[in-house]
C-alpha positions as CSV (number, residue, x, y, z in Angstrom):
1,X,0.0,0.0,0.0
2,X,0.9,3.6,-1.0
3,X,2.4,4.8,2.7
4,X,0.5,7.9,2.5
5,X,-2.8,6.3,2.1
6,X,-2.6,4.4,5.4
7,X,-3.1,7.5,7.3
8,X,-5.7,8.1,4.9
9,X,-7.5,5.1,5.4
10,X,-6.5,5.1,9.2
11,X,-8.2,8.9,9.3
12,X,-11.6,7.3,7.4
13,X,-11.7,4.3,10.1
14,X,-11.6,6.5,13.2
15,X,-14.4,8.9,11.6
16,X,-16.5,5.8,11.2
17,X,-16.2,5.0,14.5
18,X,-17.0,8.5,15.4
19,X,-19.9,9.2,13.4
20,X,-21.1,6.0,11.5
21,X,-21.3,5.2,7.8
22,X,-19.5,2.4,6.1
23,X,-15.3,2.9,4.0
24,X,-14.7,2.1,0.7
25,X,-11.4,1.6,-0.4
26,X,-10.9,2.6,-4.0
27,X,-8.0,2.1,-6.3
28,X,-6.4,1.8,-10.2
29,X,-4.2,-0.4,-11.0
30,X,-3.4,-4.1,-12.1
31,X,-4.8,-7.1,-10.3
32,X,-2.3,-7.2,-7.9
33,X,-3.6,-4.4,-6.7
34,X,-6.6,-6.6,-4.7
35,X,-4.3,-7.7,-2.4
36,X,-3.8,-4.1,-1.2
37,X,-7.3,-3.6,-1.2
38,X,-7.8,-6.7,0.7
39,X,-5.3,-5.1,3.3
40,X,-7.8,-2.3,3.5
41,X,-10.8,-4.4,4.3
42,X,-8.4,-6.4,6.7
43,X,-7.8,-3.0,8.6
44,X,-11.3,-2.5,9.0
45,X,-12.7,-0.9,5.6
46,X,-16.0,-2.5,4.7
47,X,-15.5,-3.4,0.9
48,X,-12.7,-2.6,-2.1
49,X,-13.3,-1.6,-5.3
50,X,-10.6,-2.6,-8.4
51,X,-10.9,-0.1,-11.4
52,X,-8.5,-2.6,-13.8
53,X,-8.4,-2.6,-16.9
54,X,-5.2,-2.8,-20.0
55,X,-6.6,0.4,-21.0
56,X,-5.7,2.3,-17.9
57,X,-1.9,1.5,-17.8
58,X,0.2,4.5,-18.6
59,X,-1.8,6.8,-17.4
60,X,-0.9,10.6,-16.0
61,X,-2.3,12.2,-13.4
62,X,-5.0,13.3,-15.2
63,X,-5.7,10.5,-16.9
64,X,-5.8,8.3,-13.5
65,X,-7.8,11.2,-12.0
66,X,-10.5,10.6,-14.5
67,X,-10.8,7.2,-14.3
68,X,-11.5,7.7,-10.5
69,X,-14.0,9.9,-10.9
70,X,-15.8,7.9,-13.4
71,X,-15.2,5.1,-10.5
72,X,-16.7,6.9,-7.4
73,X,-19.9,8.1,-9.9
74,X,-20.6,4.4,-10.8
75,X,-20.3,3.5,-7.1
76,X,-22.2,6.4,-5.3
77,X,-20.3,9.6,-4.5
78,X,-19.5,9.8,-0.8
79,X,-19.9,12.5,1.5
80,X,-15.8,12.5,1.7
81,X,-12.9,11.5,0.0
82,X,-9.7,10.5,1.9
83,X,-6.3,10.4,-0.3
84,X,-2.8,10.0,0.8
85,X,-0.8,13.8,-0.4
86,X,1.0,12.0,-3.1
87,X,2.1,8.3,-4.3
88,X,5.9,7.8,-3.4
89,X,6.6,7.1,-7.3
90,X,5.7,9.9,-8.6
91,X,5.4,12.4,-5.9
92,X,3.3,14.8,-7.9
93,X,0.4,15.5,-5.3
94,X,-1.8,15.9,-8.1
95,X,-4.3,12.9,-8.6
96,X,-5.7,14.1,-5.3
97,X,-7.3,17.6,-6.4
98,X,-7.3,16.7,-10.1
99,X,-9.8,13.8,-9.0
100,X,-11.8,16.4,-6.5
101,X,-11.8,19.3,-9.5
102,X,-13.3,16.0,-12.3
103,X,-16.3,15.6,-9.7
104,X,-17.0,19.3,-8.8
105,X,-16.1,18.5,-5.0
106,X,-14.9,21.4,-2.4
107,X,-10.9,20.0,-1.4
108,X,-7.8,21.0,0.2
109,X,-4.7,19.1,0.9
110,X,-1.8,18.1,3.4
111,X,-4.8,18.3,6.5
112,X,-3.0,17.5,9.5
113,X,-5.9,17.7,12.1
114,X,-9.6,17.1,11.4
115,X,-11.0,19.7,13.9
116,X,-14.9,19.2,13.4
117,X,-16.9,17.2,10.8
118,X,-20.7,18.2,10.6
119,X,-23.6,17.4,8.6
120,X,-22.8,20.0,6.0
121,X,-19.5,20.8,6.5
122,X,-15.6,19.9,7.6
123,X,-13.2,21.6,9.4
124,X,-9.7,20.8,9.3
125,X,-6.0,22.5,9.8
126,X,-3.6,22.0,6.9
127,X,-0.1,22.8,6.8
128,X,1.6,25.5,4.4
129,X,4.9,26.4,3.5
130,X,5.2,29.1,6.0
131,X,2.9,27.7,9.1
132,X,-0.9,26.5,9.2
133,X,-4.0,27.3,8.7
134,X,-7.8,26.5,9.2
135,X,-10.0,25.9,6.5
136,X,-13.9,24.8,6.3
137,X,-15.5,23.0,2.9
138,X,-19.0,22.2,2.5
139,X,-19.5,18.5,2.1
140,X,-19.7,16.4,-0.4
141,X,-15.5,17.3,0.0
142,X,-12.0,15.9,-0.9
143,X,-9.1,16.1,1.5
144,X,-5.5,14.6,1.3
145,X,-3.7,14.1,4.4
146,X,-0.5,14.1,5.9
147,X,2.0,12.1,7.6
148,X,1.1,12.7,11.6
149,X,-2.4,13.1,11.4
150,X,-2.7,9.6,13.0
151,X,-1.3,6.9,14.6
152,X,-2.3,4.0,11.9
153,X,-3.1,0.6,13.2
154,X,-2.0,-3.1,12.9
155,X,-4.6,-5.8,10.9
156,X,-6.0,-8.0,13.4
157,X,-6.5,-11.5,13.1
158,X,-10.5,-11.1,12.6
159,X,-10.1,-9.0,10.0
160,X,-7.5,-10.7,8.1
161,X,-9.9,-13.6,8.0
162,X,-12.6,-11.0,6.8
163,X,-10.1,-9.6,4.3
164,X,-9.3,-13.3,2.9
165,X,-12.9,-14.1,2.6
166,X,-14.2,-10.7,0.9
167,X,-15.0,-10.0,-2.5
168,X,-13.6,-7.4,-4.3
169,X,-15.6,-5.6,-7.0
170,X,-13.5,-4.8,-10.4
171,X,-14.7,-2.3,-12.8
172,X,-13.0,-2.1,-16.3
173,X,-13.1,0.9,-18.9
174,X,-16.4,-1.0,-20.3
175,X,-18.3,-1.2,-16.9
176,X,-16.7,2.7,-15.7
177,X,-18.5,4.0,-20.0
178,X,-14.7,5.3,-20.2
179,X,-13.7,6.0,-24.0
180,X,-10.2,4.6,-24.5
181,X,-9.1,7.9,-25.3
182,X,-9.6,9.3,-22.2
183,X,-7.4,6.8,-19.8
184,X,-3.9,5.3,-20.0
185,X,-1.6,6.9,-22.3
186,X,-4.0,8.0,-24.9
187,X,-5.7,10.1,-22.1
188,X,-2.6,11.5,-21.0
189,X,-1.1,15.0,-21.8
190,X,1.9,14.6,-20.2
191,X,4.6,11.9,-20.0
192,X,7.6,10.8,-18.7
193,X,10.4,10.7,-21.4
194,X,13.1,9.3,-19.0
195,X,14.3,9.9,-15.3
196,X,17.8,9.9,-14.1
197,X,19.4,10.7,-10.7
198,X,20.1,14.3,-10.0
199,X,23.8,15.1,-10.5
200,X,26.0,16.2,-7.6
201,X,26.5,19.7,-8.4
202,X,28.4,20.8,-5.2
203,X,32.4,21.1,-5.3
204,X,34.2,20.7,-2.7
205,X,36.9,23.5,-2.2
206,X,39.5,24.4,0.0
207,X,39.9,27.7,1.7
208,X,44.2,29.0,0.8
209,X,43.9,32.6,2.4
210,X,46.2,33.2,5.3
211,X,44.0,36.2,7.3
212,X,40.4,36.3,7.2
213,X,39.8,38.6,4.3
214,X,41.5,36.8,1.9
215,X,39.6,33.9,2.9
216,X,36.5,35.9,2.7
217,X,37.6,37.0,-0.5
218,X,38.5,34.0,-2.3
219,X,34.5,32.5,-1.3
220,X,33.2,35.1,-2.5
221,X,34.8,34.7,-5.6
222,X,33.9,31.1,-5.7
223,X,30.3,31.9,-5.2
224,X,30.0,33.9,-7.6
225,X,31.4,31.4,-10.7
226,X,28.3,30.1,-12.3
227,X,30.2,26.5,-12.8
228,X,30.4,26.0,-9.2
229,X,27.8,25.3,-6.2
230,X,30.5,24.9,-3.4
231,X,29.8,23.1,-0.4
232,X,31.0,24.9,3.0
């Protein structure tokens, strides 16, 4: 399982157990991919859903964004969405509010705290690149969360038994009305050409000045040469 969509599933659980109503675990991929799903219902989800089909591999974010959307229409759109922030692949953070913006749905991401969830609405505290703040949707709504919002929990034997005698529902392209055009690598605008590892662009140097200003100097000079990114 994606690590980031524990807490999300973990976050879903504890809500139930707050406030009722049944989880649905929901993915794309291959077949494989009902084992994870399985590990869901073993955790305590209620049922899994498989959207599988050839057509789907390849896809983008966009492209796997729309087939979920298509997914959670078929199966009765919920009164909230839990996703991880971001697979740890790709790390784009994108299928998240690209699948809230293809079914109209209020979202926000990287919630670390669920402060109050209500009939009509849910408020929670996401973080930012400078501190936090508090934000309120009106439900139906999408949120990804972060690592921390939770303390996930371990399978227990009951449910792995449950898990192990469940049946998982697959959807393909055909049961989801999904023109091949619009998932897997037909369906997706972007693509990745070829990915390498980043190249160590810091130099080591050594500082030769005898008093400080000539040391001060001679950094400065080495900062300032475009070829280098000097490690001190």
């Amino acid at each position: 399982m994606n690590p980031a969509d524990v807490f999300a599933l973990e976050e879903a659980l504890r809500i139930r157990e707050r406030q009722g109503g049944s989880v649905t675990a929901v993915s794309m991929g291959a077949e494989s991919a009902a084992q994870i799903l399985r590990s869901c219902i073993s955790l305590g989800a209620d049922a899994g859903v498989l959207l599988t089909d050839r057509l789907f591999a390849g896809g983008d974010t966009l492209a796997t964004a729309t087939v979920l959307s298509r997914g959670l229409e078929l199966i009765g759109k919920p009164d909230l969405i839990l996703c991880g922030t971001h697979s740890t692949d790709g790390e784009t953070a994108q299928v998240g509010p690209a699948l809230a913006e293809k079914l109209g749905t209020a979202h926000t991401t990287h919630v670390l705290d669920i402060l109050a969830l209500e009939e009509r609405h849910i408020t929670c505290r996401r973080m930012t690149e400078t501190g936090f703040e508090i934000v309120q949707l009106m439900l139906p709504a999408l949120i990804t969360v972060h690592k921390g919002i939770n303390q996930p929990r371990m399978a227990t034997i009951n449910g792995i038994l449950k898990a192990n005698r469940c049946e998982i529902t697959r959807l393909s392209a055909q049961d989801l009305s999904l023109d091949k055009q619009a998932c897997g690598l037909a369906g997706s605008p972007t693509r990745v050409q070829a990915t390498r590892n980043a190249a160590d662009r810091q130099v080591p140097f050594t500082v030769s000045g005898k008093s400080l200003r000539e040391q001060i100097e001679e950094i400065a000079q080495l900062l300032t040469d475009k070829n280098m990114s000097p490690s001190i």
